[in-house]
C-alpha positions as CSV (number, residue, x, y, z in Angstrom):
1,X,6.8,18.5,-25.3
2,X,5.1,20.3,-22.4
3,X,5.2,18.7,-19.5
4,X,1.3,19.4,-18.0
5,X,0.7,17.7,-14.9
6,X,0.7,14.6,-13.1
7,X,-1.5,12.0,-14.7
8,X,-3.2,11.3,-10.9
9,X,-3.8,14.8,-11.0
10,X,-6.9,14.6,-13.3
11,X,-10.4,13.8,-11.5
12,X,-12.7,11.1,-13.7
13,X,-15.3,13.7,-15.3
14,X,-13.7,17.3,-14.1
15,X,-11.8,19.7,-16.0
16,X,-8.4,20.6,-13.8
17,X,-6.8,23.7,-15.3
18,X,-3.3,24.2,-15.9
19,X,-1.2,27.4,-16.2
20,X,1.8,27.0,-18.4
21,X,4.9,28.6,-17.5
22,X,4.4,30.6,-20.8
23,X,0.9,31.7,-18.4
24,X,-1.1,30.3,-21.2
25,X,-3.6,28.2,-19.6
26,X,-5.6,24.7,-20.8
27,X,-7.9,22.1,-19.3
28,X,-7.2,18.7,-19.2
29,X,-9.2,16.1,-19.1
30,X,-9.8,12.6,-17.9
31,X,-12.7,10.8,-19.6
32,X,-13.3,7.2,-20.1
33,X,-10.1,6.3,-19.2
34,X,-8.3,8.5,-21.5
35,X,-6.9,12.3,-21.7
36,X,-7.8,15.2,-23.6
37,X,-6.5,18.6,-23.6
38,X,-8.0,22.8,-24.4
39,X,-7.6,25.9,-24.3
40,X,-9.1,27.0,-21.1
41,X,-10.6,30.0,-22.5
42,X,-14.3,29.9,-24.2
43,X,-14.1,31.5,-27.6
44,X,-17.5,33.1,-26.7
45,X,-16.3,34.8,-23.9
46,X,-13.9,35.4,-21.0
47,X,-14.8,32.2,-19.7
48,X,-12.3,29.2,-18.1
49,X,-14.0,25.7,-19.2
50,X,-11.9,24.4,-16.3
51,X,-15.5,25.1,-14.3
52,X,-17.6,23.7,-16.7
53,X,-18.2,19.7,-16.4
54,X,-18.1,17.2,-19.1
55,X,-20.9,15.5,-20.6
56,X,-20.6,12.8,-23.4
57,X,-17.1,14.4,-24.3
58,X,-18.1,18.0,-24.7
59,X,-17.1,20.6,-22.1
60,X,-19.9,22.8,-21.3
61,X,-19.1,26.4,-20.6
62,X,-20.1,27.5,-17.6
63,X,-21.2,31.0,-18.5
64,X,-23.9,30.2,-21.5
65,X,-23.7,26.3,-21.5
66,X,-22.4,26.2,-25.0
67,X,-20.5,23.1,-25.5
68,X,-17.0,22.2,-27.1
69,X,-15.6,18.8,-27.9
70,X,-13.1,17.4,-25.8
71,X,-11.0,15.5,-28.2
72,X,-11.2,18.0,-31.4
73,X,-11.8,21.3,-30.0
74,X,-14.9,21.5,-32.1
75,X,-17.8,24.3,-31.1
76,X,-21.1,22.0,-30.4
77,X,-23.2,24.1,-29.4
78,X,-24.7,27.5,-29.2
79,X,-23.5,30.2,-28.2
80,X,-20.5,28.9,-29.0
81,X,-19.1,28.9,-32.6
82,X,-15.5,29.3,-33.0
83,X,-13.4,26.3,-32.4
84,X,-10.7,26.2,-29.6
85,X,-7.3,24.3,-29.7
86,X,-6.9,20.9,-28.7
87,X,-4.0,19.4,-28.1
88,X,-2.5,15.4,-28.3
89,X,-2.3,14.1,-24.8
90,X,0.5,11.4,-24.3
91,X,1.2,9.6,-21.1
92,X,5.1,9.6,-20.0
93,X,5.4,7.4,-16.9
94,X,2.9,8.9,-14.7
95,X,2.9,12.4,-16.3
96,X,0.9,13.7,-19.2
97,X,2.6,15.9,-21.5
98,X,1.4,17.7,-25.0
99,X,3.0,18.7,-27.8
100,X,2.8,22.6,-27.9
């Protein structure tokens, strides 16, 4: 388990990016009352979704405003059409951590 950040941490509605020690970096989540975590990095280009915003559980990219889901990592919408990783989010105390 990865240890990702502090579950206060996460504003309602905006992404908060996280560099893992490995330097690999995701974006966590907090949206209706639960967490979700990404890969920062847009498939469709050299883009962190940490500055996008969420709308009805997609992240939108902030470069081309294609869309990704939060929960399954699933490319919505265009330009955007490779999937990114997304990762369980589990609550330890008041720290969320992901299996990675």
């Amino acid at each position: 388990m990865q240890i990702l950040c502090k579950a206060a941490d996460v504003p309602e509605d905006e992404p908060l990016r996280v560099e893992l020690p490995d330097g690999h970096a995701v974006a966590v989540y907090r949206w209706e009352g639960a967490f979700f975590c990404t890969d920062d990095m847009c498939s469709h280009g050299e883009a962190s979704l940490a500055e996008g915003y969420v709308e009805n559980g997609e992240i939108m990219c902030p470069y081309h405003m294609g869309s990704f889901c939060i929960r399954t990592g699933e490319a919505r919408a265009a330009p955007c059409s490779v999937d990114i990783v997304a990762y369980d989010v589990v609550e330890q105390g008041d720290e969320l951590v992901i299996d990675r």
